[in-house]
C-alpha positions as CSV (number, residue, x, y, z in Angstrom):
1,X,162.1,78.4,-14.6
2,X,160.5,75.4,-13.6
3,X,161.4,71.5,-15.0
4,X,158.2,71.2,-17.2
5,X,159.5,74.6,-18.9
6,X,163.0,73.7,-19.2
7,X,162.4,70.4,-20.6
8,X,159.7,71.6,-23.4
9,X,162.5,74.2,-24.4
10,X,165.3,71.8,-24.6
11,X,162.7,69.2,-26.9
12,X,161.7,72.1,-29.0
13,X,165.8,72.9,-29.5
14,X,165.5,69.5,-31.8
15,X,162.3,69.5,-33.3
16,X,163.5,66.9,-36.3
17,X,164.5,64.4,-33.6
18,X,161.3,65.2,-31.6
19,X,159.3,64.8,-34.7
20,X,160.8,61.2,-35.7
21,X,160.7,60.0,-32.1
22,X,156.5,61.4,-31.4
23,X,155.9,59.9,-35.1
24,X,157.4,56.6,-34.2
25,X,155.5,56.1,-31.0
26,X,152.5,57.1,-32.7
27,X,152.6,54.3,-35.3
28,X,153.1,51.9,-32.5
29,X,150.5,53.2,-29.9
30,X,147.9,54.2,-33.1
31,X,148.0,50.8,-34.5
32,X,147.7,48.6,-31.2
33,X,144.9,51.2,-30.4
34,X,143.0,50.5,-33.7
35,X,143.8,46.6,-33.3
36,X,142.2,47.2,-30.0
37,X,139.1,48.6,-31.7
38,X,138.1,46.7,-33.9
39,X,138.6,43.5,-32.2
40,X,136.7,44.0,-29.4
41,X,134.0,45.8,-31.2
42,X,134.0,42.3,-34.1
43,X,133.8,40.4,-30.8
44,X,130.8,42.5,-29.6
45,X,129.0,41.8,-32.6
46,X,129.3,38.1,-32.6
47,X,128.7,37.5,-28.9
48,X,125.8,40.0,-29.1
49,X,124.5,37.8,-32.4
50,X,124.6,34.7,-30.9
51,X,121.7,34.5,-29.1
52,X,122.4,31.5,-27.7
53,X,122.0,29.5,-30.4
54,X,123.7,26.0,-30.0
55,X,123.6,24.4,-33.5
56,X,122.4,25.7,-37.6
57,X,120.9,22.8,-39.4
58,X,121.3,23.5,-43.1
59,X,122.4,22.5,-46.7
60,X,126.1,20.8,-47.1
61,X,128.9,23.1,-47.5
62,X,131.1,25.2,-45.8
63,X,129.8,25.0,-42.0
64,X,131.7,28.5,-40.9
65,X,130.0,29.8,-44.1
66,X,126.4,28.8,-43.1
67,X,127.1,30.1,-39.8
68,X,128.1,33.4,-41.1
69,X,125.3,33.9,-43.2
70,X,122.3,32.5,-40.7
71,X,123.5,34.1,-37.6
72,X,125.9,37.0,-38.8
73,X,124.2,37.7,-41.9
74,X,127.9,38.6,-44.1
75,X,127.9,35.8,-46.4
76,X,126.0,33.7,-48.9
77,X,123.7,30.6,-47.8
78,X,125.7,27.1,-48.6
79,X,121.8,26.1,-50.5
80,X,118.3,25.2,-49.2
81,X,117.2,21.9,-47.5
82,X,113.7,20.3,-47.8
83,X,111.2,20.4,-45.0
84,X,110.6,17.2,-45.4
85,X,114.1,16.1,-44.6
86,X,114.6,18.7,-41.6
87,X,111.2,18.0,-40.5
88,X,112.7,16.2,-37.3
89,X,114.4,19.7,-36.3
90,X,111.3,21.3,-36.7
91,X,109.5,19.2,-34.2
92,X,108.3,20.8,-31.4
93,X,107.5,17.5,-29.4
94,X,111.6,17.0,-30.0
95,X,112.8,15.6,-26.5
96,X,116.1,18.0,-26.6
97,X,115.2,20.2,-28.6
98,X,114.2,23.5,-26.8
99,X,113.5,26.2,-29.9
100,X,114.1,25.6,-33.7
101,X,113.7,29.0,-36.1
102,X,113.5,28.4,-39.9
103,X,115.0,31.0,-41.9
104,X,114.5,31.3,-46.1
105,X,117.2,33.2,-47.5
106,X,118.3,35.1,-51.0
107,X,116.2,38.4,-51.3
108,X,117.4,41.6,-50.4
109,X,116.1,45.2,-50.7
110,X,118.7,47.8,-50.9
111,X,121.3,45.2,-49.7
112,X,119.2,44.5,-46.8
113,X,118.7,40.7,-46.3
114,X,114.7,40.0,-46.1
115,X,114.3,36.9,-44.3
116,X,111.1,34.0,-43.9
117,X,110.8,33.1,-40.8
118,X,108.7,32.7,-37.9
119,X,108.0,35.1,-35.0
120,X,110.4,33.5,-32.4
121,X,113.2,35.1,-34.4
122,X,111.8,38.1,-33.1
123,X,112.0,37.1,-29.6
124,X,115.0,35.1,-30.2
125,X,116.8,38.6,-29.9
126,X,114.4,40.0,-27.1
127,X,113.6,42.4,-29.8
128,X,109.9,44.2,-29.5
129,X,107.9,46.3,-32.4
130,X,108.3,49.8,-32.1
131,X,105.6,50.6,-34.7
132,X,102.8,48.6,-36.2
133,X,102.6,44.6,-35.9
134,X,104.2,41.3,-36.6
135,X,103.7,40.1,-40.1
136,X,100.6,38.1,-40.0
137,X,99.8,37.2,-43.9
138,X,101.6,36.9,-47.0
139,X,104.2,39.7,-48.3
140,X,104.1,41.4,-44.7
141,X,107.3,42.4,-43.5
142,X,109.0,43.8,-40.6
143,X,112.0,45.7,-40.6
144,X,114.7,46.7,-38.0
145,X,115.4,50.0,-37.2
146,X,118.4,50.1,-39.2
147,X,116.5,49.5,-41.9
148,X,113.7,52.4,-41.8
149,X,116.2,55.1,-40.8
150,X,118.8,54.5,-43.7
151,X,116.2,53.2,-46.2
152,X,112.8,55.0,-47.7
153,X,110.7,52.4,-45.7
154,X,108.2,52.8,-43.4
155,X,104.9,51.8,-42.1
156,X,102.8,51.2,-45.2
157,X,105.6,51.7,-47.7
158,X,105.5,48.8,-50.7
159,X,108.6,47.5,-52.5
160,X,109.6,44.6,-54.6
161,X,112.6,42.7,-53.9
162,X,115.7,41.5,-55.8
163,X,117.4,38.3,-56.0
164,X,120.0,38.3,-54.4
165,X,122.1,40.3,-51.8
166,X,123.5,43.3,-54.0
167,X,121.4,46.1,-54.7
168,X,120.7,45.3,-58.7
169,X,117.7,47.0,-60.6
170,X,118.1,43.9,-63.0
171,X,117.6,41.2,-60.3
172,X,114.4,42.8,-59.4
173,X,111.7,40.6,-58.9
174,X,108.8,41.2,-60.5
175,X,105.6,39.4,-57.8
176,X,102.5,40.7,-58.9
177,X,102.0,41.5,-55.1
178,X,104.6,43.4,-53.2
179,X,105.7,43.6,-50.0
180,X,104.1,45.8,-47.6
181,X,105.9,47.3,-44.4
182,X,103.6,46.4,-40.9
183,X,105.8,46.8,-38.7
184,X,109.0,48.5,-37.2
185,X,111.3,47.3,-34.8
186,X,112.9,48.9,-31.6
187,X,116.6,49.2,-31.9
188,X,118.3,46.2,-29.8
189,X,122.3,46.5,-31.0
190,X,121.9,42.9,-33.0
191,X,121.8,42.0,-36.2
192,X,117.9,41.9,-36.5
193,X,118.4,46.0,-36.9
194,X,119.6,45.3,-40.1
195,X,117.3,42.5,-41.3
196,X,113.6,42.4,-43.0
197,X,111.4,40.1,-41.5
198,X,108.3,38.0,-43.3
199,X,107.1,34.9,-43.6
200,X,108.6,31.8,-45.2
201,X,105.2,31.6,-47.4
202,X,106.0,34.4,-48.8
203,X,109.8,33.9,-49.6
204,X,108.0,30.6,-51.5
205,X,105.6,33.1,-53.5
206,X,108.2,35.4,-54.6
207,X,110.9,32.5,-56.0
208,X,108.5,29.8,-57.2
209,X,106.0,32.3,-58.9
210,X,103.0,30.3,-57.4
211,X,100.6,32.3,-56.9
212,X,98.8,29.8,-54.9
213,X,101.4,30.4,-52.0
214,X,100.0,33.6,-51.6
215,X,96.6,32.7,-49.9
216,X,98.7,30.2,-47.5
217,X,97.7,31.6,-44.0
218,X,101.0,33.1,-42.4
219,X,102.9,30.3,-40.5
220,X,102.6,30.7,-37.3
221,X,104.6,27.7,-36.0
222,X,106.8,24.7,-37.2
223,X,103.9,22.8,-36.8
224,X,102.3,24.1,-39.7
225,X,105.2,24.5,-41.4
226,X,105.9,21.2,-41.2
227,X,102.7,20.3,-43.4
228,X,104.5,21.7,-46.7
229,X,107.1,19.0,-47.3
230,X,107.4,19.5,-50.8
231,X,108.5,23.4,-49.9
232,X,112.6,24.2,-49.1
233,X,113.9,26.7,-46.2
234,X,117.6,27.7,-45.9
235,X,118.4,26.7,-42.4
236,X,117.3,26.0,-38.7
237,X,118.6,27.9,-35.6
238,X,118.3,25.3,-33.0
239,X,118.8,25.9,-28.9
240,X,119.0,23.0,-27.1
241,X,117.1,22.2,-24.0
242,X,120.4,21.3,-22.2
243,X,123.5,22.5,-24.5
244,X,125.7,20.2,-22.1
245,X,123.7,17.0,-22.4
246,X,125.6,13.7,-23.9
247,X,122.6,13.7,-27.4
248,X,123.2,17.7,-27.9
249,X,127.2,17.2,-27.9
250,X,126.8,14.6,-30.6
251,X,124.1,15.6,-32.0
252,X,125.7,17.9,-34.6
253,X,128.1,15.0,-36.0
254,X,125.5,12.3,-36.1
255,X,123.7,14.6,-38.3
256,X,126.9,15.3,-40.4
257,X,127.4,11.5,-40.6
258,X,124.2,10.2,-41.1
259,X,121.8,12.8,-43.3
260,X,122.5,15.2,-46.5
261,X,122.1,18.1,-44.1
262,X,124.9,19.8,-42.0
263,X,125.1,20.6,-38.6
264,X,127.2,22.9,-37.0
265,X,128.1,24.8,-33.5
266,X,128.3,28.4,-33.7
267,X,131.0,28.3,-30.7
268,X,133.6,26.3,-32.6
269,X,133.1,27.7,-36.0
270,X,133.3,31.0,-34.7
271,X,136.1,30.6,-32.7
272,X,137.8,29.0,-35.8
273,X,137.6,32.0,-37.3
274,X,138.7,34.0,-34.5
275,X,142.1,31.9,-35.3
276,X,142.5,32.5,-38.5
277,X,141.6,36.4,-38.3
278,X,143.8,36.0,-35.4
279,X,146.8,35.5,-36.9
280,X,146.9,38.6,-39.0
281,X,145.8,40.4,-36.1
282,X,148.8,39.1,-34.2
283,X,151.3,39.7,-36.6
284,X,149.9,44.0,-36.6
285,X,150.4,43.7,-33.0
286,X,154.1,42.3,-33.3
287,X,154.6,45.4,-36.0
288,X,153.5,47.8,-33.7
289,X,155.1,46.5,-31.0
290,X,158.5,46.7,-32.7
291,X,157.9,50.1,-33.5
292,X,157.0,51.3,-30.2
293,X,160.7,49.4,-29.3
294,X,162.6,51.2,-32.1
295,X,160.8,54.3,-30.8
296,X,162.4,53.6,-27.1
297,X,165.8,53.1,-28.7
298,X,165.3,56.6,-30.5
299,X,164.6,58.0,-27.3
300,X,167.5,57.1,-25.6
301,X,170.2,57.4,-28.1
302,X,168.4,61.5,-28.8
303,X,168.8,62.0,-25.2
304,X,172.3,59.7,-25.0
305,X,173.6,62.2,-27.8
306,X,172.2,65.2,-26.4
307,X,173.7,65.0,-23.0
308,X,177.2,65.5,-25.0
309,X,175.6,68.9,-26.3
310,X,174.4,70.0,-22.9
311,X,177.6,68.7,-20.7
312,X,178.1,72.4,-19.9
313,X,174.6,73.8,-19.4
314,X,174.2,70.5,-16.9
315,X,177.4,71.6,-15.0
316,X,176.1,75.1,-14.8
317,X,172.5,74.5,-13.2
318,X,174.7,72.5,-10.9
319,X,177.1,75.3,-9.6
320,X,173.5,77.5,-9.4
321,X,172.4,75.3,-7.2
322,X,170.5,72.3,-9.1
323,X,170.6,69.1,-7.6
324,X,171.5,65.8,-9.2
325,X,167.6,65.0,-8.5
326,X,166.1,68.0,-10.4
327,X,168.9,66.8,-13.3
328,X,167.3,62.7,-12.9
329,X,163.5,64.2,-13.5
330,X,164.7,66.8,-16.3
331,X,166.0,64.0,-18.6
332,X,163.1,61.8,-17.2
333,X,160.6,64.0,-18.3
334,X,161.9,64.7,-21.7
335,X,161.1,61.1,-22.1
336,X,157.9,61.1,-20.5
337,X,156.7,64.5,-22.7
338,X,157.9,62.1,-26.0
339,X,156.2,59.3,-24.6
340,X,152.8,61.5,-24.2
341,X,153.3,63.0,-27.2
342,X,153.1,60.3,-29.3
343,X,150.6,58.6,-27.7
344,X,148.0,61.0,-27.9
345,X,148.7,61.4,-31.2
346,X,148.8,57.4,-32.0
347,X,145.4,57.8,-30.2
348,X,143.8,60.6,-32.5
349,X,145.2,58.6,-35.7
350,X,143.5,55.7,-34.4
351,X,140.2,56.7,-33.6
352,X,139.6,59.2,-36.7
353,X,140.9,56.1,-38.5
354,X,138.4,53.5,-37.1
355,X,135.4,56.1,-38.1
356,X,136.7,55.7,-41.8
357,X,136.7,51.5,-40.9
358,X,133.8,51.7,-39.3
359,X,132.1,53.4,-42.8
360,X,134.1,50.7,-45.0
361,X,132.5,47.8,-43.0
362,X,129.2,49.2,-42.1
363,X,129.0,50.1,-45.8
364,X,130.0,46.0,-46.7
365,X,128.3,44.2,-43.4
366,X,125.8,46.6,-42.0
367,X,127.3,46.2,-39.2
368,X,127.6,49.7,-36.6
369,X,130.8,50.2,-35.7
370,X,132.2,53.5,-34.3
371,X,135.5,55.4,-33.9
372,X,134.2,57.7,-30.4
373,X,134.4,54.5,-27.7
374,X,137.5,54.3,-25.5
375,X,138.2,51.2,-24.3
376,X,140.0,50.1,-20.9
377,X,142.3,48.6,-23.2
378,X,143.8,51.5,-24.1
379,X,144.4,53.1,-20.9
380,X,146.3,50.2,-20.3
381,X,148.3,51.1,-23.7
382,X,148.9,54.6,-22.4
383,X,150.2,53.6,-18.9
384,X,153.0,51.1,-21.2
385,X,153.8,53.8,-23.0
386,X,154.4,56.0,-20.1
387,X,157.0,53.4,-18.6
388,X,158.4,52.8,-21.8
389,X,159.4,56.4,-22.3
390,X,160.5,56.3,-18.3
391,X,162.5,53.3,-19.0
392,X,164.0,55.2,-22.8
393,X,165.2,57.9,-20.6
394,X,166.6,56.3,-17.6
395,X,170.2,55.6,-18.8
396,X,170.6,58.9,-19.7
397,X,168.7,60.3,-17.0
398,X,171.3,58.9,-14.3
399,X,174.2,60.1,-16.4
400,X,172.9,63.5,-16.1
401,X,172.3,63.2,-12.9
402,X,176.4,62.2,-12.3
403,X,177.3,65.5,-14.2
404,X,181.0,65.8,-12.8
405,X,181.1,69.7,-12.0
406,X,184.3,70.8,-12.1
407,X,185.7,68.0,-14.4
408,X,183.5,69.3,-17.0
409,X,183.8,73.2,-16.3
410,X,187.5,72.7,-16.3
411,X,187.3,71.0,-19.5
């Protein structure tokens, strides 16, 4: 009978101590491996959304909060600023200025965030229609291809849209024009999936009631835009001609300091938050990490206690001509089998568990998220847990392997 064999039938002689030692290092491996998940697919997101954007000029407030809902598109705007005021941003003469975006937020259609803006949005995320056209007058939208394939929208569908950013029949607004789908977007991974596109004008038209708005020709550039002073948007995505430069590095607190707008830089705010999600995050991986500890201890004191039970049988596959080696990789391999056990299991918990995280956020953010990648990560989690139940079973593995022959026969 080989070792493999042997071992599995002396495990399966104690199923209640296998049982609590496999659960045990399945909490532990499942929980790292589901930390592992969803952080690096959070990070994904962010780093894919940035889109190099070095600064969002917008209304006072929260600066993380603006940043969040401009860029990430999972919270509410901090207010609208006057074009008037952020005209300088808009400028496209601006010496260090290299690209500045206007977004007009606060309408949604089936929690999907419409957004006024200009076409370098579009290109701002290397994006590229799939169907149709860019918007190119008044109440034309384009939507991502999140959007079409969860929604009943397509090209020439009509809807109206409701305040806010919760699917409410009673915030409906009720324009006398609606909007019209022109256009579809290929899938790029980003946020603009999830987003439908039109023109400022037209977010103007729908919350002002001015009909007038309407016939505006569709902005094409800041430099029309910059004609209708009177008008508000929500914020500016700015990229800087040279991010490194002494007037971009202070440009965001002069603006703090000196104006009734806010500045702030994506990079710090979202690594900001990264610290404070991080500490939560930490304190899961400490929790599983203690588990997967306790789960080593278990190992070794089953397999410490067990050698007392199997004293004899040891002594016996001695005199029949086992060696103290084949004795070493017995007990060693109990402790690896444990060790694999668990963590295949941990694994399994943790991926069926991230699809039903992945439904809970897509469901709240819009954001894809998915249970079926495995990361590098977490072959590195499963090579830890192999020496950890190596190291569990070691102690007992030399003891065994020091089985005293005739002391133990004559005993």
């Amino acid at each position: 009978m080989n070792n493999l064999i042997l071992t599995w039938k002396n495990l399966i002689h104690r199923p209640l101590s296998l049982l609590l030692n496999v659960l045990l290092f399945a909490l532990g491996v499942g929980l790292i491996s589901l930390l592992i998940q969803v952080n690096t697919q959070l990070k994904e997101q962010f780093d894919r959304n940035q889109a190099d954007i070095n600064m969002v000029v917008g209304a006072k407030g929260s600066p993380l909060q603006m940043i969040l809902s401009s860029m990430y598109h999972i919270d509410n705007p901090t207010g609208n600023i006057n074009i008037g005021e952020a005209k300088p941003f808009l400028n496209p003469q601006h010496p260090y200025l290299k690209t500045s975006i206007p977004l007009s937020l606060g309408d949604s259609y089936q929690k999907y965030r419409i957004i006024g803006t200009t076409p370098e949005f579009v290109e701002l995320y290397s994006a590229e229609i799939s169907e149709g056209r860019l918007w190119e007058q008044a109440f034309d939208v384009v939507i991502g291809m999140a959007v079409a394939e969860s929604s009943d929208l397509k090209i020439g569908s009509e809807f109206n849209s409701s305040h806010g950013f919760n699917d409410d029949e009673g915030m409906e607004h009720e324009h006398h024009t609606q909007f019209k789908v022109v256009g579809i977007l290929e899938p790029s991974g980003s946020v603009i999936d999830q987003l439908i596109l039109t023109s400022p004008n037209t977010i103007w038209a729908v919350h002002e009631h001015d009909h007038a708005t309407d016939t505006i020709s569709n902005i094409l550039d800041n430099q029309e835009l910059m004609k209708y002073e009177d008008k508000d948007i929500t914020t500016i995505l700015i990229q800087f001609k040279n991010a490194k430069s002494v007037p971009a590095l202070n440009m965001p607190r002069a603006i703090n300091e000196n104006t009734d707008l806010l500045a702030a830089n994506p990079v710090y705010e979202i690594n900001r938050l990264y610290a404070m999600v991080g500490v939560g995050a930490e304190t899961l991986r400490y929790l599983a990490f203690i588990l997967i500890a306790v789960s080593a201890f278990s190992v070794f004191i089953s397999l410490y206690n067990s050698l007392k039970d199997r004293k004899y049988e040891l002594a016996v596959m001695r005199v029949l001509g086992g060696g103290r080696g084949r004795l070493f990789s017995m007990i060693i391999l109990e402790g690896l089998l444990i060790a694999l056990l668990g963590t295949l299991l941990g694994l399994v918990l943790a991926h069926v568990g991230m699809f039903f995280v992945a439904k809970g956020m897509e469901g709240a953010y819009r954001y894809s998220f998915t249970g079926s990648r495995f990361f590098i990560e977490e072959a590195y989690l499963v090579l830890g847990a192999m020496i950890i139940g190596i190291l569990a079973a070691l102690i007992p593995a030399i003891m065994a392997a020091r089985t005293e022959i005739h002391s133990t026969l004559n005993h």
